[in-house]
C-alpha positions in Angstrom: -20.5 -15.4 -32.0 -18.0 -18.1 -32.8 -14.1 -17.1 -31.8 -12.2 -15.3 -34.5 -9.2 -12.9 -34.5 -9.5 -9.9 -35.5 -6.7 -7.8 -37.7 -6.3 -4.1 -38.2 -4.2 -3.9 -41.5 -2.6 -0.4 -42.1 -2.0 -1.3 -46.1 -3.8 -3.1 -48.6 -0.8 -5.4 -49.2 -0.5 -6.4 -45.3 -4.7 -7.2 -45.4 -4.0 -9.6 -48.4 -1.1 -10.9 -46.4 -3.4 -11.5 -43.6 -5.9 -13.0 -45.1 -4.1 -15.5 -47.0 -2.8 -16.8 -43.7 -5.8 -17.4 -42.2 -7.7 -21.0 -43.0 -11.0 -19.4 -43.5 -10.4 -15.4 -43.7 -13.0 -12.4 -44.4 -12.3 -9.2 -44.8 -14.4 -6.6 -42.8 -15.8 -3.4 -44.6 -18.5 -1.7 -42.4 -19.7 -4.8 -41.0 -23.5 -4.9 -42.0 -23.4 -8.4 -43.3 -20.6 -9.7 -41.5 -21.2 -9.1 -37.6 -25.0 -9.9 -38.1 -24.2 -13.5 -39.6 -21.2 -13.9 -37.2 -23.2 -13.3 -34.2 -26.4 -15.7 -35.6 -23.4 -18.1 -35.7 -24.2 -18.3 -39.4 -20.8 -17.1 -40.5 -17.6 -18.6 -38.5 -14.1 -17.1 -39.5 -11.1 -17.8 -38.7 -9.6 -14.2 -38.8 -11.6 -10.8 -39.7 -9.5 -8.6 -41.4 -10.7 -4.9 -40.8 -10.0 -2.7 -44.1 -11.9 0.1 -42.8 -8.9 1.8 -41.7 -6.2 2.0 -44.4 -5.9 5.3 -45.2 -5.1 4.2 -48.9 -8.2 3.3 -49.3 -10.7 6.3 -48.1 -11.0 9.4 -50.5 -12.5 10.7 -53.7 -10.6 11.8 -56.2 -11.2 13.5 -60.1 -9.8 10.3 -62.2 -9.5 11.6 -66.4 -13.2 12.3 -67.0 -14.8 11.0 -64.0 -14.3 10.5 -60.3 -12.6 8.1 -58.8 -14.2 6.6 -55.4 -11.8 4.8 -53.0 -13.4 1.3 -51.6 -13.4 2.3 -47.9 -15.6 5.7 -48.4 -18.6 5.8 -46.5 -21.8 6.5 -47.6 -21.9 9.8 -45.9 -19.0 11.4 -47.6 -20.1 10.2 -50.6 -23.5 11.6 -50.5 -21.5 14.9 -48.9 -19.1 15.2 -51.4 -18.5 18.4 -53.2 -16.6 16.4 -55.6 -19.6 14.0 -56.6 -21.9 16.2 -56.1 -20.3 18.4 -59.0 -19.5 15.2 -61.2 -22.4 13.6 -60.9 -25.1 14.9 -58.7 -26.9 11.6 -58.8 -24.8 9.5 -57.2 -24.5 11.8 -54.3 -28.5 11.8 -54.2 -27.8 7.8 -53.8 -25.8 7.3 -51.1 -28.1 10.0 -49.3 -30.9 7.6 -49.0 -28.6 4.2 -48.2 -29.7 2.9 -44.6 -30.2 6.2 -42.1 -27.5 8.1 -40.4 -26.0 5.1 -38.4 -25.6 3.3 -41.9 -24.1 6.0 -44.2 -21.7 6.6 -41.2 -20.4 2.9 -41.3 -21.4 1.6 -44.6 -18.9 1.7 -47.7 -18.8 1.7 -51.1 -16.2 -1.2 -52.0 -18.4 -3.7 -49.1 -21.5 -2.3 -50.4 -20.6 -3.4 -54.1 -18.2 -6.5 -52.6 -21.3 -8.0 -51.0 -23.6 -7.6 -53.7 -26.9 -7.6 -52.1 -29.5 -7.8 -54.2 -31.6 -5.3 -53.1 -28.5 -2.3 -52.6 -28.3 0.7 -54.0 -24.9 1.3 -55.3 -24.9 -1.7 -57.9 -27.3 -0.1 -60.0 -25.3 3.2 -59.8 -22.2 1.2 -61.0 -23.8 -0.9 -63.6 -25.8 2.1 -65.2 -22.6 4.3 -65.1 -20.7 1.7 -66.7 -17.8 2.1 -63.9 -14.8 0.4 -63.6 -14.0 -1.6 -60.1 -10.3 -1.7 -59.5 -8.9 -4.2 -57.0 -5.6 -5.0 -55.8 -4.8 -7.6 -58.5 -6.5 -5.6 -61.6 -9.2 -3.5 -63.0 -13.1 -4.8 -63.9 -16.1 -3.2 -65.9 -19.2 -3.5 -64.1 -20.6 -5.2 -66.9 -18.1 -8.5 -65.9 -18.3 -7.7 -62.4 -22.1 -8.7 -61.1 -22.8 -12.3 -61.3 -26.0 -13.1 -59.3 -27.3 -12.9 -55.7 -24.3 -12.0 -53.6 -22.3 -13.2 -56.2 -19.5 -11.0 -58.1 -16.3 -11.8 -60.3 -13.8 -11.0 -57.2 -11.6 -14.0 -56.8 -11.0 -15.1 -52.7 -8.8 -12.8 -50.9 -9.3 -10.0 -53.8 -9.8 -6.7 -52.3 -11.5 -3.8 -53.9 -9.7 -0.5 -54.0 -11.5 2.3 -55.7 -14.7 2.4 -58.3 -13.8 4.8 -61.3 -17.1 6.2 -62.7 -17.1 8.5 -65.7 -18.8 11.8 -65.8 -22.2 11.6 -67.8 -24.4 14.0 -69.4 -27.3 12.9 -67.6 -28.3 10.8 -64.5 -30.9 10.0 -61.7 -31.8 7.6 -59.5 -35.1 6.8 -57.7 -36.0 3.9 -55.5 -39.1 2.7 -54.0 -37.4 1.4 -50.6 -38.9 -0.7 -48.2 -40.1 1.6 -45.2 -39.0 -1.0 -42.5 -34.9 -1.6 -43.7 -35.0 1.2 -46.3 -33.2 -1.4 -49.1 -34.7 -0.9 -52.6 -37.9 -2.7 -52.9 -37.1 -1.6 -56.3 -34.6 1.5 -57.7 -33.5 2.3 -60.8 -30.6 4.1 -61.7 -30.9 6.1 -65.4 -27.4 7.4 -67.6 -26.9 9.0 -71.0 -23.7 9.6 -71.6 -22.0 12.6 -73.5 -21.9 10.4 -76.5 -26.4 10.1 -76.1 -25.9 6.4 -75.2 -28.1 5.3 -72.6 -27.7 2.5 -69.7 -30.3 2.0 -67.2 -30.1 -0.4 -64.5 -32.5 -1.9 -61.8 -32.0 -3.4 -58.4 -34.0 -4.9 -55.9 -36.4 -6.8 -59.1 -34.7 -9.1 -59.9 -34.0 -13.0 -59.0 -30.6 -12.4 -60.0 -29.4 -9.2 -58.5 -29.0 -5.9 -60.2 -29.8 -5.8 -63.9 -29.7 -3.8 -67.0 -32.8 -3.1 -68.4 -33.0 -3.1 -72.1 -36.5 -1.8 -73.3 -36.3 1.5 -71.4 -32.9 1.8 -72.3 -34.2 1.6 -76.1 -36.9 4.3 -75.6 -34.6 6.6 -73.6 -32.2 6.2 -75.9 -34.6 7.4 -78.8 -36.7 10.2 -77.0 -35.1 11.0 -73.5 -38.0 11.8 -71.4 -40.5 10.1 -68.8 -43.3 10.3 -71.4 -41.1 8.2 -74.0 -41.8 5.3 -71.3 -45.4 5.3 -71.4 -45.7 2.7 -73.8 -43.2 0.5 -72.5 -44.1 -3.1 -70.8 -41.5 -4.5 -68.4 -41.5 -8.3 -68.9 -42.2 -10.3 -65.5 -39.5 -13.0 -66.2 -37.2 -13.3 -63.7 -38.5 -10.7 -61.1 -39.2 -11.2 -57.8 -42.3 -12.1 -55.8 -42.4 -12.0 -52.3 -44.4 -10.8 -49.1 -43.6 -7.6 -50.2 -44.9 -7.5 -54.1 -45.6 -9.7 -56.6 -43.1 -9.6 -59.7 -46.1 -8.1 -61.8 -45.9 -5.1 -59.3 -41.8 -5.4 -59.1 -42.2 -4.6 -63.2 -44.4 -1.7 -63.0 -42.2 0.1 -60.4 -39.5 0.0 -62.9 -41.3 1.4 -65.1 -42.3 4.2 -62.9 -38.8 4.4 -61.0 -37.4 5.0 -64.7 -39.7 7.5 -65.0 -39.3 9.1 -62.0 -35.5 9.1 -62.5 -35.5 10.9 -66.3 -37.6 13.7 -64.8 -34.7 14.3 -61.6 -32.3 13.8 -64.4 -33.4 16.9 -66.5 
């Protein structure tokens, strides 16, 4: 591991002050991307500025017609919440199969989303909701936010401060996770709201990070329920194929993680 310094803000306004003084700065969530490239000497910053800590940003909270989820919540408290477990049980469910208990007790929401791993959980609970990602400098829909493999719209030094997702009628979430680092070989994430609109989005498929996915969103939206799936063909373009599965196999586990996802729905 290259020499760095490392910064312990105690507000969101003294992190972005840090950071902006630094000549190549990176903020620090739980660290499961960070340290591992730092110490391959992959990754060498100048500061690391540690948000995990500001008490500003840890908490849930009801927000209007949803819940409000600040960036620095762990996985653990989300998937423990009374709150979200009330509002919407499957995002809870989520967060309970992130990692194992050494990850949900680090891991957080805003780095989870921040990094934008391709094959993590919470962007297809944030895309399918239709959240909103509020930062220190304004407000995002998820629909704006994702844009490719680790990529998103935050501009440098932007820091995530909460992820507003509104209450639905119905939700679920299944995932087919890889049995060695648990990551979403493929998961998808099913919404209807009050309204009977439907989003669905999958992650881990895709060449291009998470992703809606407009056929079953079509069927669902016309006959919510597994069966209403059974005719539907997941087109191959764009998925992934790797050690692990071929894209033709990435598209059928949609298919059957949307499935799968409608019935723990309801």
């Amino acid at each position: 591991m290259y020499e760095t310094t490392y910064h312990r803000p105690s507000s969101v306004d003294e992190a972005a002050a840090q950071f902006a003084k630094g000549s190549d700065s990176k903020y620090l969530a739980g660290g499961h991307t960070l340290l591992p490239v730092m110490k391959q000497r992959l990754a060498s910053p100048s500061d690391v500025i540690d948000l995990g800590k500001i008490k500003d940003l840890i908490g849930i909270e009801p927000s209007g017609d949803g819940i409000a989820i600040k960036a620095a919540t762990t996985h653990y408290d989300v998937a423990n919440s009374d709150t979200v477990k009330k509002a919407i049980p499957a995002l809870a469910y989520l967060a309970s199969l992130i990692g194992d208990p050494a990850v949900r007790y680090r891991g957080t929401i805003g780095g989870s989303i921040a990094n934008n791993d391709p094959a993590a959980d919470y962007p297809a609970a944030v895309l399918a909701l239709s959240a909103t990602i509020k930062t220190n400098k304004r407000s995002i829909a998820a629909d704006e936010f994702f844009k490719g493999l680790f990529t998103t719209a935050l501009a440098d030094g932007e820091i995530i401060t909460a992820v507003s997702f509104p209450v639905q009628a119905k939700a679920g979430y299944s995932k087919f996770p890889n049995p060695a680092s648990r990551f979403a070989l493929t998961g998808v994430f099913v919404a209807k709201t009050p309204a009977g609109d439907v989003r669905v989005a999958a992650t881990g498929a895709s060449q291009n990070g998470v992703m809606r996915v407009p056929a079953i969103e079509a069927a669902l939206k016309a006959n919510w329920s597994a069966g209403a799936l059974d005719s539907v063909t997941i087109s191959t373009d764009g998925l992934l194929a790797d050690i692990h599965g071929s894209s033709a196999y990435r598209a059928n586990l949609i298919k059957v993680m949307a499935q799968r996802a409608v019935t723990a729905a309801g």
